[in-house]
BASEDO-876349 format. One line per field, with one value per residue (C-alpha): residue number from 0; y, z, x. Coordinates in steps of 0.001 Angstrom, whole numbers, plus 500000, padded with zeros to 6 digits. Layout:
i: [NUM	...]
yy: [Y	...]
zz: [Z	...]
xx: [X	...]
! end
This chain:
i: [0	1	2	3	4	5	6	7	8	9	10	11	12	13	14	15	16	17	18	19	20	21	22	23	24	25	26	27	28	29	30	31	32	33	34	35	36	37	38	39	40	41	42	43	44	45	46	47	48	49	50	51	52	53	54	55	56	57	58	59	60	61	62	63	64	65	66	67	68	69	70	71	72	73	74	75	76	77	78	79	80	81	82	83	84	85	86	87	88	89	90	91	92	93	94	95	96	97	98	99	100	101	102	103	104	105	106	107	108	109	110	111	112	113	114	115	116	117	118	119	120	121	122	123	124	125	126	127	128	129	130	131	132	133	134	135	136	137	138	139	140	141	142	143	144	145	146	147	148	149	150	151	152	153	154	155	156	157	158	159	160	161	162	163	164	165	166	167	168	169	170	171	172	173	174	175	176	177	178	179	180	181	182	183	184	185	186	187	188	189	190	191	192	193	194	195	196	197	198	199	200	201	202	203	204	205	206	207	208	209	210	211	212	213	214	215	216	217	218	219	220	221	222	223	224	225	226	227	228	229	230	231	232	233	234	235	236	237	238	239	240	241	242	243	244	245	246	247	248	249	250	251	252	253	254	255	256	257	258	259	260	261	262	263	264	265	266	267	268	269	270	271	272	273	274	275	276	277	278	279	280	281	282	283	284	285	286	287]
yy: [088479	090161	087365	088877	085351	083716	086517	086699	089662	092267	092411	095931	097324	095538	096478	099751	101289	102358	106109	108227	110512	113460	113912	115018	112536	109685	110991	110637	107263	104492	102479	098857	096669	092627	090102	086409	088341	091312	091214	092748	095670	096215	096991	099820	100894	102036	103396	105559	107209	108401	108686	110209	112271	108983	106893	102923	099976	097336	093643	090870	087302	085649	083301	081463	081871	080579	080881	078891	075651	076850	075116	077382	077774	078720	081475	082747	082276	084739	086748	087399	088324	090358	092349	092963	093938	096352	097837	097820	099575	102559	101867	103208	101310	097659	096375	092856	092425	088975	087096	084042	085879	088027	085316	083030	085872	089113	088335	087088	090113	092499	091225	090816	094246	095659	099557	099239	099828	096584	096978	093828	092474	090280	089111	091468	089169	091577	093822	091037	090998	094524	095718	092513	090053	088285	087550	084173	084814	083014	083737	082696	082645	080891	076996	078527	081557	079082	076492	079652	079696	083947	082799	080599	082280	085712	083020	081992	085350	086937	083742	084687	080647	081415	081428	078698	078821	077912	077275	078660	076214	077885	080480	083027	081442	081821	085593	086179	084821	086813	084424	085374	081969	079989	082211	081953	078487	077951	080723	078716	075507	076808	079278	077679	075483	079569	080693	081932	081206	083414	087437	088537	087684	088711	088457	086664	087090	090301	088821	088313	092088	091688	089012	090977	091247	087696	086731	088479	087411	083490	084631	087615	091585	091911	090160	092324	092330	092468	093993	094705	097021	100408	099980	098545	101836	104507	102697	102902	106849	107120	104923	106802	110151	108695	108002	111588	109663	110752	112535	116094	117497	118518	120666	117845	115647	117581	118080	114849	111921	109431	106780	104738	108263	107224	103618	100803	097678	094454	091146	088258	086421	089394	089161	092666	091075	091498	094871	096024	094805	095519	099229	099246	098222	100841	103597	101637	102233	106077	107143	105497]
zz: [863980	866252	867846	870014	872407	869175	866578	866646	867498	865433	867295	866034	868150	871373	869697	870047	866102	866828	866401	869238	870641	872075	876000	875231	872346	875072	877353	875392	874857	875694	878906	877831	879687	879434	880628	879701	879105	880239	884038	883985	883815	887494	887160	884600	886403	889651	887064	884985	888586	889550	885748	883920	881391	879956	876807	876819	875021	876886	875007	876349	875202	875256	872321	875026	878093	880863	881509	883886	882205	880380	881504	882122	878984	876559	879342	879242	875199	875096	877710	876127	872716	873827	875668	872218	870508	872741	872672	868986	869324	871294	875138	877717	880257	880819	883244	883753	884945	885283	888571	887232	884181	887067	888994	886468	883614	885837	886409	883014	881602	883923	883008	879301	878980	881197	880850	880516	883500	884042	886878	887831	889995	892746	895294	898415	900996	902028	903156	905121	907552	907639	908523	909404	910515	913393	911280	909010	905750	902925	899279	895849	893342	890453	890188	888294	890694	893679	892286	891415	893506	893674	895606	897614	898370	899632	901800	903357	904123	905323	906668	909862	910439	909922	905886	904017	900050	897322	893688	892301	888977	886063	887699	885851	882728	884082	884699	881360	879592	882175	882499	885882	886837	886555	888353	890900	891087	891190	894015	896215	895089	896323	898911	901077	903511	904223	905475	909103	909391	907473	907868	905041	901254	899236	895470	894043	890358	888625	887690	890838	891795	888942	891676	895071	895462	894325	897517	900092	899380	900615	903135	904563	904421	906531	904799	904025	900658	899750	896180	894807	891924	893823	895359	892076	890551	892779	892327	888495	889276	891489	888712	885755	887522	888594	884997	883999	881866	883307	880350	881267	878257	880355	878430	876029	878336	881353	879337	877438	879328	876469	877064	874091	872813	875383	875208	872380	873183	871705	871965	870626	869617	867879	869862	869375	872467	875109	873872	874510	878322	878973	877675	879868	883120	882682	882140	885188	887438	886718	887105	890917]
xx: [333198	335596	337391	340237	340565	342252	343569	347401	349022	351049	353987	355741	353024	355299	358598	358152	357866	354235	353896	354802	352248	351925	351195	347367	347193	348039	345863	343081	343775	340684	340487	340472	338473	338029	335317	334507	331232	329148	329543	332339	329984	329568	333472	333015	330076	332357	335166	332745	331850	335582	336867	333964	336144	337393	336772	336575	336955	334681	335509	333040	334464	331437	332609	335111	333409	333502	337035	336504	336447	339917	343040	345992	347460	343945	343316	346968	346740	342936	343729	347762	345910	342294	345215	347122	344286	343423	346738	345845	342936	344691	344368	346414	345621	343865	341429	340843	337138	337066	338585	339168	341628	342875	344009	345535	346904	347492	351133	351926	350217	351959	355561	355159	353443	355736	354917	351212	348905	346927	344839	342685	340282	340116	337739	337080	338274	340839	338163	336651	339559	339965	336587	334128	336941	334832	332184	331147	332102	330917	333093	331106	333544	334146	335720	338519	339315	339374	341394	343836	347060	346458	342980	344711	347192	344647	342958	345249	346965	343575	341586	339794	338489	335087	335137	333088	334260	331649	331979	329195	329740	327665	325808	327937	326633	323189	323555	324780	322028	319489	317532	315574	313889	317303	319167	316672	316816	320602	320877	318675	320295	323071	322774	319951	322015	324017	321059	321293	325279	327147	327095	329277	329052	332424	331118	334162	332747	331849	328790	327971	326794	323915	322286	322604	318934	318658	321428	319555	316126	318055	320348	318606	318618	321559	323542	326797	328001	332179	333209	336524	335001	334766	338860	339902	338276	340114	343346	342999	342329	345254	348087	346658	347612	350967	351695	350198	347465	344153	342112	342116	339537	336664	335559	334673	333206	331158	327950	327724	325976	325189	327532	327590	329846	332172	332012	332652	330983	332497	331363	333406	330039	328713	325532	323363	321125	324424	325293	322025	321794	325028	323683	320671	322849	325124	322309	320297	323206	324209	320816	321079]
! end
């Protein structure tokens, strides 16, 4: 069982006596990408489309999620390690898919691993003010990213007055499992008192996207939706050819269209079950 969350960490690989490679050999390093599960899917989705010559390592912690339940310290602690392995397991570059990780490890991620790209997510509410700032907002996020001083701290910076917050507590956990008539009724648990206020949904979870049908049948077709995934994707585009480390072997890459050659799925649970939805979302989505 591959168990990243809790395996220590070889620490030459931080030291710097790991081989030194060549420019090509770098760039042809994996993309490593983290989730307390498979949602973080509708992240890699939006990368694959600007950064289709690359390979990735997708890691789906489904043996400690939710994070969200985590104090402080056991999400720095998983998040400090998956990270490690990763580096381990030749990435170039990391990409926290999961908000409530992003808002708690980013920063201690970002200074420890202080010459490694780590790009992560956060929820769209930036975009709110920018381009639908007059309009009711309502944010689903997790309990963890909202208790999160880096939430908190976005809110309060971009708050146009007219934002209701709500903790959507295990629907994340309802996703993952896929099971259709419980996320059905925990969306209209929830959502059913929004109806007919707000105009704008920012999906504060990367789970989240997976239900967007499920949203507007309860709040209505016009309901606008808010997603960091497709920004977060163009900005990992634009530091990996700052740093000279986009993957420039076309030649390799322009006819082949299986992704399972250019992906390596692994879940922390083992489960075969994940893997294979997180397979058919992916193939769902670049077909669209």
């Amino acid at each position: 069982m591959v168990n990243w969350g809790q395996v220590p960490f070889d620490q030459k690989w931080l030291n710097g006596t790991c081989p030194q490679l060549t420019k090509k050999e770098k760039q042809m390093e994996n993309i490593g990408i983290f989730d307390s599960g498979i949602g973080g899917v509708t992240v890699l989705k939006e990368i694959i489309k600007v950064l289709p010559n690359e390979n990735y390592i997708y890691y789906s912690d489904s043996k400690n999620n939710p994070y969200g339940d985590k104090n402080q310290e056991e999400i720095l602690k998983i998040c400090d390690n998956i990270v490690a392995n990763l580096l381990k397991n030749n990435c170039k570059s990391i990409v926290i898919a999961c908000n409530t990780a992003s808002a708690i490890a980013s920063s201690f991620l970002r200074e420890k691993y202080n010459d490694l790209p780590i790009i992560a997510i956060e929820p769209a509410y930036k975009m709110v003010h920018d381009y639908s700032y007059d309009k009711p907002t309502l944010i689903m996020a997790t309990k963890g990213t909202i208790e999160s001083e880096k939430f908190n701290l976005l809110l309060k910076k971009y708050n146009n007055n007219k934002t209701y917050i709500l903790p959507c507590v295990g629907l994340a956990d309802k996703i993952e499992d896929g099971n259709e008539k419980e996320i059905k009724q925990v969306l209209k648990l929830e959502l059913e008192k929004y109806r007919g206020i707000v105009k704008n949904v920012v999906l504060g979870c990367t789970h989240y996207p997976l239900v967007k049908e499920g949203i507007k049948e309860i709040l209505g077709e016009n309901i606008e939706f808010f997603d960091g995934s497709p920004r977060l994707a163009l900005h990992l585009k634009e530091i990996l050819k700052e740093k000279n480390l986009l993957n420039e072997d076309f030649e390799n890459y322009k006819n082949d269209y299986n992704l399972e050659n250019k992906i390596k799925f692994i879940d922390s649970s083992n489960d075969i079950k994940k893997e294979k939805r997180f397979f058919e979302i992916l193939e769902k989505s670049s077909k669209k």
